[in-house]
N, C-alpha and C positions, 0 to 999 in steps of 0.2 A: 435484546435486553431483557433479564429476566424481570418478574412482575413482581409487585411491590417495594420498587424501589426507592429511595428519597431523592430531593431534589441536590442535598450532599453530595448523593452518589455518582447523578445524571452533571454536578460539575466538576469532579473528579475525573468523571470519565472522560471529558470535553477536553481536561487539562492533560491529561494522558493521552490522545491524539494529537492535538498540540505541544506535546513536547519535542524539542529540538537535539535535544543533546540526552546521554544517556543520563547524566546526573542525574536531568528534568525527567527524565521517563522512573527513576525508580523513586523519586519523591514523591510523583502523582501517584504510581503504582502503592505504594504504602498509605497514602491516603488515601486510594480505591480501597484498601484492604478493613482501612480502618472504619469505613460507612460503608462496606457493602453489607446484605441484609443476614442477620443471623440467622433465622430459622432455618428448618431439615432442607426444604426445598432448594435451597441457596447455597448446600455443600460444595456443591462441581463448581460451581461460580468461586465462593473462595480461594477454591485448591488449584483452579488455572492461575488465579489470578496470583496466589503464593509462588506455585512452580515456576511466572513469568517472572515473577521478582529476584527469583532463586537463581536463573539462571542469566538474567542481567545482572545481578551481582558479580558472578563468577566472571562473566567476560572483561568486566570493569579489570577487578581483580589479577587474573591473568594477564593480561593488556601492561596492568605497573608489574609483575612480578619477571616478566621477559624482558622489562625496560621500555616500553613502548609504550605508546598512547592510544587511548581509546579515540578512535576517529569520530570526531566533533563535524557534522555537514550538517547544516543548514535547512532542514526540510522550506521545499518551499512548493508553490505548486496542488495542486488539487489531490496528487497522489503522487508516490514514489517509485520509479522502476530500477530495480537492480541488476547489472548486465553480468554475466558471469562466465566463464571458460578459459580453456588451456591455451599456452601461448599462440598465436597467431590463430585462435579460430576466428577471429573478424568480428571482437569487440567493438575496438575501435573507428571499423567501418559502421558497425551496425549502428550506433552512438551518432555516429557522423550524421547519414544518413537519415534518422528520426525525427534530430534535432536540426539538421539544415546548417549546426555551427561546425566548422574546421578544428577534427581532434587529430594529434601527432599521430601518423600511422607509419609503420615501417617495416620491411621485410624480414629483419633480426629479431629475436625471441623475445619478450618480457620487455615489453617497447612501453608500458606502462605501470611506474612504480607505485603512485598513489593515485588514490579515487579521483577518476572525469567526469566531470559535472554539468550537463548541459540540460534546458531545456526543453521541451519540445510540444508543440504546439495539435492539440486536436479539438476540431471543431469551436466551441467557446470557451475554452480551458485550455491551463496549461499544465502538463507532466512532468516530474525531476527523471533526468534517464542520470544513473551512475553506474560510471563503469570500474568494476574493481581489478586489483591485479590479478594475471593468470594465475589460475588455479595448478597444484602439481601434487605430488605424492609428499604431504606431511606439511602443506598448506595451512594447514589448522595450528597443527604447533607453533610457528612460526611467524601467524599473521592475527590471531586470536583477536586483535586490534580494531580488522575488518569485518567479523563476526556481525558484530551489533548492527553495525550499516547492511548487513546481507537479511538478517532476521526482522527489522525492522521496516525493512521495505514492503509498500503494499503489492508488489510484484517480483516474480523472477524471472529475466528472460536470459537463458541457458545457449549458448553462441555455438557451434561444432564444424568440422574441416570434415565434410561429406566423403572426401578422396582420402583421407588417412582411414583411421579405425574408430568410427563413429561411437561405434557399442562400447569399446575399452575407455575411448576418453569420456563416456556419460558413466562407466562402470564410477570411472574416480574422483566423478565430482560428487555423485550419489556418498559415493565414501566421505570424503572431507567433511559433507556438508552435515552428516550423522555423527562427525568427529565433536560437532559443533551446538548440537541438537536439531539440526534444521532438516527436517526431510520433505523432500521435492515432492514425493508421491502419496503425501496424507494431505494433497485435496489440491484442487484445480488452478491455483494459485500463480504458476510456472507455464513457460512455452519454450517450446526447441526452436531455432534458427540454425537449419543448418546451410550450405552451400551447394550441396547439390538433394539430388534426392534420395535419401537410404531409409532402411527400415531399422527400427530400435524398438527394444524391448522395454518398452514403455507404456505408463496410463497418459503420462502429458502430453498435450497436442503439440503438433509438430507441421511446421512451416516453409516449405521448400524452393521458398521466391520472398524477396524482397518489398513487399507488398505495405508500403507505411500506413498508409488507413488502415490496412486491417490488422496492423500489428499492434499499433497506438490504441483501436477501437478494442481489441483483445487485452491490452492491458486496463484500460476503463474497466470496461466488463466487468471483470476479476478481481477488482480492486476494493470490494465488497462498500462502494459509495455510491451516492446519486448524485444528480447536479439537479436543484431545484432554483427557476429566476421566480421573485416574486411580482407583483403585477400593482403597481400604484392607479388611480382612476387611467386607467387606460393605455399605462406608458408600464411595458417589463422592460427592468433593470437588465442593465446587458450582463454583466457579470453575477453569476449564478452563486449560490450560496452551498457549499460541499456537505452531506449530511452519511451517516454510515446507510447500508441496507436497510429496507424497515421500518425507517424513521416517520413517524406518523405528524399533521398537520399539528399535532402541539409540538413535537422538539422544533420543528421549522420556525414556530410561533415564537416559542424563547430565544432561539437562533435570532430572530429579527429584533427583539425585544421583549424581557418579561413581562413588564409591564401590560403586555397584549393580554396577557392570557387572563389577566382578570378581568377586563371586559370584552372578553371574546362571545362574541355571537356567534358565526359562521366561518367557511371558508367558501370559495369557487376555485374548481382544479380545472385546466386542461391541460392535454398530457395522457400517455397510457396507461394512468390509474384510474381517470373519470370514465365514468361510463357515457357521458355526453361531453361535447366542448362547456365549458361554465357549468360542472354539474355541481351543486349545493352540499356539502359535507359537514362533520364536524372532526373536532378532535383526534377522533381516533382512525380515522381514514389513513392508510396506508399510502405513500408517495412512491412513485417510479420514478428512474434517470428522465432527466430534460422534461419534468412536469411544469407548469406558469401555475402559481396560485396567487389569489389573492383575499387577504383576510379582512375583515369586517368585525367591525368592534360594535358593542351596546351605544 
């Protein structure tokens, strides 16, 4: 988050991960734009944040001018994973398999026409896994619909048939997905599944067994959030409270309540940001995944 920003800004932004539906993402997005900070320093911050507006516009857009609807899901869950590939690379298995729930699978092409929605469960949280239709050559013109739900997820997990031509079907999602603006390979975001084991010419990690913890645990990772439980005299909340990377013991504070923060005295973290179990902080202490704190008021 950059420095010197208002409290405006820090619930605009809140309101803009909570949004659900695209409408909600470029209304919040326009009011990010409209309290983010003016000065030189806060140039790149504006113009990401115009160009995201810009191009959630356009999908909207597109979406009514082919006649089709902009797909409306539900975010639900601590993070979002988007499943993606050509027909029968083993979407719908992979889906199956994460979530533990029973998705249609079948051995004829394009077995799934609209977005599957399952949950799936790691550790004390729960993940959205969706699976979108197979991908093919002019995907993008055609489905511009699905766009928003691909771009907007906090993961992508990239599905592929190891025994066909692994390289050519990643060649064409690579494509579609820059049809789209979304590109796999500007940053760690994505993971390959593939079915057996091959080599691809790729930065993204790649997977070569079925491995659910660690696929689950690799989408956490990546999903640029922490899970923070906070700690009442001696009892943590079982369900953990979702914060972005970063996030320091005051947005945790307002997260729980603003009211805290004006008679905020302290905090105690344990967890892999304390340097001791119960080590004494303040405000600006930096939080890691699965930290316990507990706050203390005047």
């Amino acid at each position: 988050m950059p420095t010197n920003v208002s409290y405006e800004y820090i619930n605009a932004e809140r309101d803009y991960l909570n949004a659900k539906t695209s409408a909600e993402k470029i209304i919040a997005l326009q009011k990010l734009i409209s309290v983010a900070p003016s000065h030189k320093g806060a140039e790149n911050l504006r113009a990401q944040l115009k160009k995201r507006l810009a191009i959630l516009k356009k999908d909207v857009l597109a979406a009514k001018k082919s006649g089709g609807k902009t797909e409306t899901i539900i975010r639900e869950g601590a993070a979002q994973a988007a499943i993606i590939g050509l027909p029968n690379s083993g979407k719908s298995t992979l889906l199956q398999e994460l979530s533990g729930d029973k998705v249609k699978i079948a051995e004829y092409e394009f077995t799934t026409t609209k977005p599957e929605i399952r949950m799936m469960r790691f550790e004390n949280i729960w993940l959205q896994g969706i699976e979108l239709p197979a991908i093919y050559n002019g995907f993008i013109e055609t489905n511009r619909q699905f766009t928003a739900t691909i771009r907007q997820a906090d993961f992508i997990l990239i599905t592929l048939d190891g025994s066909k031509d692994p390289q050519s079907d990643f060649d064409l999602i690579v494509r579609e997905m820059k049809k789209a603006n979304i590109s796999l390979d500007a940053n760690n975001s994505a993971i390959i599944y593939t079915r057996q084991v091959t080599k691809l010419k790729t930065k993204i990690p790649q997977l070569f067994y079925l491995d659910i913890e660690k696929i689950l645990a690799t989408v956490w990772s990546h999903s640029d959030k922490i899970r923070v439980q906070t700690k009442t005299r001696g009892k943590v909340a079982p369900k953990p409270i979702i914060l972005k990377k970063g996030s320091d013991i005051k947005a945790l504070t307002e997260r729980v309540h603003r009211d805290l923060l004006v008679n905020f005295k302290h905090a105690k973290v344990w967890g892999l940001s304390a340097k001791f179990a119960g080590a004494q902080v303040g405000m600006n202490h930096i939080l890691a995944d699965s930290d316990v704190v507990e706050i203390f008021t005047k």
